[in-house]
N, C-alpha and C positions, 0 to 999 in steps of 0.2 A: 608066685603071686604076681611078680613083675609081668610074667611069660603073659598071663592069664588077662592083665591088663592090656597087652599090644596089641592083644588078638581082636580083643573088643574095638578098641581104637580103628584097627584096619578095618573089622567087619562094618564097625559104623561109617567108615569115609567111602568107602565101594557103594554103599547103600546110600550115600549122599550123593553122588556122581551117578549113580542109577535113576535119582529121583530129578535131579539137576536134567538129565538127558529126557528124561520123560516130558517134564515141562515145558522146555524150549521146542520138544515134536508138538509138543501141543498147540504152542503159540507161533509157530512157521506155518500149521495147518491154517490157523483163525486168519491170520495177514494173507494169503493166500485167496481166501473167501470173500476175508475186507476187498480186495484189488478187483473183485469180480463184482461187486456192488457199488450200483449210481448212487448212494449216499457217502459212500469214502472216496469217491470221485467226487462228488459236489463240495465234499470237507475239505478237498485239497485243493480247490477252487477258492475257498474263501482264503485257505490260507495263505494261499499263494495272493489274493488281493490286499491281505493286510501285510503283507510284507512289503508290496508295493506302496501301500499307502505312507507304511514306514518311511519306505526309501525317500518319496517327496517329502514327506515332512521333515526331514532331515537336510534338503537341499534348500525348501522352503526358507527353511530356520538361518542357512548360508548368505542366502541372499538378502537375505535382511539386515545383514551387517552390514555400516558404512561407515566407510576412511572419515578421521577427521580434517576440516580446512588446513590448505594445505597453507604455511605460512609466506605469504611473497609480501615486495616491495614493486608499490606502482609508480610509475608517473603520467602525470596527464601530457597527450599530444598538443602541441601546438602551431599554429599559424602565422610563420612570415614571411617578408619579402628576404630572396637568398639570391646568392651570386649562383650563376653559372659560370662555369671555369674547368682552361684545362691547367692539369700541373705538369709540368717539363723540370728535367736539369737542367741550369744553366751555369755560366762560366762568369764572371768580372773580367772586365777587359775595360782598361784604359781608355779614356777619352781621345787623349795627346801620347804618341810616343814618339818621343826627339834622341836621336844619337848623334850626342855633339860630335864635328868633326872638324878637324882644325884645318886652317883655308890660307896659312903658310906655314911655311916649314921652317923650323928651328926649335932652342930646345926650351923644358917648362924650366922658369924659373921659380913659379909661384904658384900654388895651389891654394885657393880663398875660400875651402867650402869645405864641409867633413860629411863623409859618406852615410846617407841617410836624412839628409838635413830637406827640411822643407825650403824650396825656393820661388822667390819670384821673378817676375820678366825681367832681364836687367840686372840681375844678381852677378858678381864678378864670380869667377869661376876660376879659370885660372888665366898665367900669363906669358907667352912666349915674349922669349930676348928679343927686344926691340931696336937695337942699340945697331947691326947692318941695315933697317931700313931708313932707322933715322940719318945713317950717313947718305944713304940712296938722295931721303928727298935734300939734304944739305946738297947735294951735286946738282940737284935737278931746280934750287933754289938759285945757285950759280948759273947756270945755262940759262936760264931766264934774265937773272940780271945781263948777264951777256947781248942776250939775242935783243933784249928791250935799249939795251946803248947803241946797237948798231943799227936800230931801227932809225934813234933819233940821228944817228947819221947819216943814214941815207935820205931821210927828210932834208936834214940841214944843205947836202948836196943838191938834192933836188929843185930848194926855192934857189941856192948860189945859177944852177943850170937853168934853170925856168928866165931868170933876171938876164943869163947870157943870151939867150936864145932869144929875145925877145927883143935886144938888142943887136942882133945878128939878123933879125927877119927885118927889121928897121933899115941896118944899111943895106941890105941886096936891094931893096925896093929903090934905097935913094939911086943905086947904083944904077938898075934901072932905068928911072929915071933918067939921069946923068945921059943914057944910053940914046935914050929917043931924043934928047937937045941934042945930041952930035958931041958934047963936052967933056965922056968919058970912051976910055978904052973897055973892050970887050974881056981883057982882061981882068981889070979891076971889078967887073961886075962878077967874071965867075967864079974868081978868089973870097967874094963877099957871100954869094949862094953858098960855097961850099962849107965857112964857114958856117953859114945857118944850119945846113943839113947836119952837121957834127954836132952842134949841139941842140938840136931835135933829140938825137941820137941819147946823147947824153941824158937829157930829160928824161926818155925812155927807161934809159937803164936806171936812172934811179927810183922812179918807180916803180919796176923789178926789184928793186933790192928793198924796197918797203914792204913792198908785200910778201916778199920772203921772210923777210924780219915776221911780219905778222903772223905768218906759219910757223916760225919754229918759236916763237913766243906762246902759240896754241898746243903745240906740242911741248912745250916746257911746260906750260900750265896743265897738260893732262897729266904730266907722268907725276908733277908734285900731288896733284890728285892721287893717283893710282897708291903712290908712298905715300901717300895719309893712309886711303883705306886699309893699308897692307900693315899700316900699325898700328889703326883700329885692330883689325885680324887678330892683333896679336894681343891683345885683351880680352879676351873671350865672357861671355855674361850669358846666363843662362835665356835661350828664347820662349819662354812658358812660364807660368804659373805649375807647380808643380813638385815632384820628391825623387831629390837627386839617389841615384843606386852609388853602388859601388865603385869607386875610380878603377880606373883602366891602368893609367901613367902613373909615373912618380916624378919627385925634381930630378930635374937633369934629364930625362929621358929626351930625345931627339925625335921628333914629329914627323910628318911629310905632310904638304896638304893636296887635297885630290881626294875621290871617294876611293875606298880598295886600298889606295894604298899605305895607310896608316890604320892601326884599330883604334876605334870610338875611344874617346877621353871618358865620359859616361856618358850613360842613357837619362833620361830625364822621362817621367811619369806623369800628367795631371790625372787626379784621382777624386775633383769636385767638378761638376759632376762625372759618375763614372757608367758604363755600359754593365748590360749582363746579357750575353746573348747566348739563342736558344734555337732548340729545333722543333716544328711537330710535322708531324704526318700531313700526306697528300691528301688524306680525306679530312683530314681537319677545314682545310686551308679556305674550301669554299665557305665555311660557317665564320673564319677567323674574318675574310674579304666582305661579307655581309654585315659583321657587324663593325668593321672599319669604315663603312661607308657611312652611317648613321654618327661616327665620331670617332675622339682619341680612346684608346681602350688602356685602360688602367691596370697594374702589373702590380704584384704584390712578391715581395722576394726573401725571403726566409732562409735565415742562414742556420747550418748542421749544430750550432751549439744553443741556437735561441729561437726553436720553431713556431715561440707563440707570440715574438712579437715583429712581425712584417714589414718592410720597408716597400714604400709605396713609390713608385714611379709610373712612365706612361711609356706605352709602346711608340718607338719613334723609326724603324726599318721594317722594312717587309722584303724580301730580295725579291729578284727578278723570274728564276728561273727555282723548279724542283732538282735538287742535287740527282745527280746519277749516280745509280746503282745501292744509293739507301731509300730514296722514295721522300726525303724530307725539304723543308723549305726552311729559313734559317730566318732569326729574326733576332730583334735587338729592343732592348727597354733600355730608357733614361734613368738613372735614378739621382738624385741629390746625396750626395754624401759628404756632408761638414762636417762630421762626427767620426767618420774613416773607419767606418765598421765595414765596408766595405773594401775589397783591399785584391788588386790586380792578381788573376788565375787562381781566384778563389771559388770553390762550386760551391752551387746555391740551385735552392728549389724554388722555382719558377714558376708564381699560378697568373696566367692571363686570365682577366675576367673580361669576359665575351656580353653578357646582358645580366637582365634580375628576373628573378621568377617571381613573380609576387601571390603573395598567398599559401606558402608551401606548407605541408607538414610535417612538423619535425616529428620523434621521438628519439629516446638515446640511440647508441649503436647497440648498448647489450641486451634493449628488447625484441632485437631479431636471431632468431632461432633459424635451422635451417633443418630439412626435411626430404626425402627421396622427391619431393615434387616441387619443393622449392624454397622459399625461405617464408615464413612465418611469424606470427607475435601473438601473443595473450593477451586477448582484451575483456579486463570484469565487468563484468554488466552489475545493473542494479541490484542483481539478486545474489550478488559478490559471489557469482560465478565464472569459469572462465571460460570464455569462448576462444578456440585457435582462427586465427585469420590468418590466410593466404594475402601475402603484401607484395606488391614490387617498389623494389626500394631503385631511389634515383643516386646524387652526388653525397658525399660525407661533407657535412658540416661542424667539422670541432671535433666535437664529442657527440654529436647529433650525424641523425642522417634521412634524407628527403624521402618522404613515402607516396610515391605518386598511386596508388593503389588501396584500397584493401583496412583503411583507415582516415577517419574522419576527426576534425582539431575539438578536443573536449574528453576524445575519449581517453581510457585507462590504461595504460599497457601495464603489462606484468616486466617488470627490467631485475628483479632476483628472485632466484625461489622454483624457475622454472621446471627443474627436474622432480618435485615433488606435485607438478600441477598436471592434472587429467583433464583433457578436453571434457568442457561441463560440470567438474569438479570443484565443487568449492573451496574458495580459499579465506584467507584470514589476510587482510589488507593493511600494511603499516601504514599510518597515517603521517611517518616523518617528512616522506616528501611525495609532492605531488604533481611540482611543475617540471615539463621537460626540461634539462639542461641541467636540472638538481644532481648532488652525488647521490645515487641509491645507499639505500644502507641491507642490507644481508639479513634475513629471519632471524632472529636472534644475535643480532652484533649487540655493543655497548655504545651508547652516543658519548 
């Protein structure tokens, strides 16, 4: 009965695959016939245009979606009078620098100042052994008294000679005299002249010896001079206003004086006011000369640990010549320093301001973007959209920087946010800050 059952099962599936194959010749012939008939070419025409249609309405559909405003923070540009300026490194350099140098020789007994110490003109310093010049001028104090007692001696000889001579020129004449009455001998007359001539003579010479006297009494009084100054010398006092360094000597040490041949006792600094000199460029020079002609130019100097608060002085050198072989011209500011925030071969940044611009416009520095064509900013218009502007930007001021280009004072700039903003895209505007120079605050920060 099993057997009898299979048989059927087979007959019937042969006979379904017979009928299967009949069908599908049937329906291969009719598609055949369709391909040959302009109405299943017209059918496939339409179909193919609703598919089309599909496809646009499906891109349609695409484009109709739009990004939300994007979130930034604006500030408004504004409008001032700004320096023009160049900035340089400069150096501090000393007013005054003195290297005391001792002007005689012998050894320190006294050192009157501690290393470091602020001094003035006249400040003792130290003090060489004084004690061989003071014997100098004690000899040269004696020599004078000497030379002044035989002055008055040859004076005192001179009126004795003056009183004989004069009674010597008396008797030759009487004798004379005498001569033409016929009443003396020729003799007696020329024993009388010869007397007179001897002490002519006499008178002479002591005149000579007065004015000798008088010379070495000048030269006794120069050399007691010269032994003062030489024990001045030896009291040494600082020549300056100013800040003593480091001693050189110690006591006892042994001196020489002469330049070279001793080293400096110390150097001495004034440091009120002090210099900060600098360099700029040859192409500078003719803008720096132009506006040194209309006046003093004002220097502002900024030291590496305190860049925001400036020390104000005036350009006071301009050298003569362009250095060779760097192309640069060297220059010098004054500045006041009572306060010694300033402090000898110390670098410092150096801005010369040259003129003012008046009327500039600011915006921060971080609403400039830059771009394959150049630098850039976001400005929202009324419809708190953003428009990209091409700007040329001039000098940094602060935090701010000059936009000679490409924006106008009032308008909006976009300063955060800008990576999520599309040329003409709307955005979502913080209203925390508005004016230039404000801190932005970030889409979504916390105040």
């Amino acid at each position: 009965m099993i057997t009898q059952l299979s048989r059927k099962l087979v007959t019937r599936s042969a006979g379904a695959r017979e009928e299967t194959s009949s069908h599908n010749a049937a329906a291969t012939s009719r598609l055949n016939q369709g391909l040959k008939s302009p109405f299943w070419i017209a059918g496939l025409g339409l179909a193919c245009v609703a598919g089309l249609s599909f496809i646009g309405c499906s891109k349609q559909a695409a484009a109709e979606f739009t990004r939300p405003p994007a979130p930034v923070s604006v500030v408004t540009a504004v409008s001032k009078d700004v320096p023009v300026y160049l900035d340089e490194v400069g150096k501090c350099v000393a007013r005054e620098v003195v290297s005391v140098q001792p002007q005689v020789s012998g050894k320190i007994t006294e050192i009157l100042f501690k290393d470091g110490q602020d001094v003035k003109k006249g400040t003792p310093l130290f003090t060489i052994d004084p004690h061989p010049f003071e014997v100098d001028l004690q000899h040269a104090q004696a020599n004078l008294a000497k030379d002044v007692a035989l002055k008055k001696q040859a004076e005192a000889n001179l009126a004795r000679d003056l009183a004989q001579a004069k009674n010597a020129a008396v008797e030759a004449q009487r004798q004379a005299d005498l001569i033409e009455a016929g009443v003396a001998s020729k003799q007696a007359f020329d024993q009388a002249k010869t007397n007179k001539d001897a002490l002519d003579a006499t008178v002479l010479a002591d005149q000579a010896a007065i004015k000798s006297a008088d010379e070495s009494i000048k030269a006794d009084e120069a050399s007691i001079e010269s032994t003062k100054v030489q024990i001045g010398y030896c009291h040494i006092t600082s020549p300056i206003d100013g800040r003593a360094g480091q001693r050189l000597v110690d006591l006892g040490n042994i001196v020489n004086s002469g330049f070279g041949s001793s080293p400096s006792l110390v150097v001495i600094e004034r440091m009120d006011p002090i210099y900060a000199d600098f360099t700029i460029t040859q192409s500078d020079l003719s803008e720096v000369r132009r506006n040194m002609a209309q006046g003093t130019l004002k220097t502002e100097i900024r030291l590496p640990d305190a860049p925001d608060t400036p020390l104000e002085g005036q350009l006071t050198f301009l050298d003569n010549a362009v250095q060779d072989g760097t192309g640069t011209v060297k220059l010098r500011a004054t500045i006041p320093n009572t306060d010694r925030k300033l402090w000898p071969g110390l670098f410092v940044k150096v801005r010369l301001v040259l003129s003012t611009l008046p009327g500039a416009v600011l915006v921060p520095t971080a609403a400039s973007q830059m771009s394959a064509k150049g630098p850039f900013v976001y400005v929202v218009n009324n419809e708190s959209k953003a428009e990209m502007r091409p700007v040329t930007l001039g000098q940094q001021q602060g935090d701010l920087v000059v936009v000679t280009d490409g924006v106008k004072a009032g308008e909006r700039v976009v300063v955060a946010g800008q990576i999520a903003v599309t040329p003409g895209g709307a955005v979502k505007v913080d209203q925390s800050n508005t004016e230039a120079g404000a801190t932005p605050i970030s889409p979504g920060s916390k105040q």
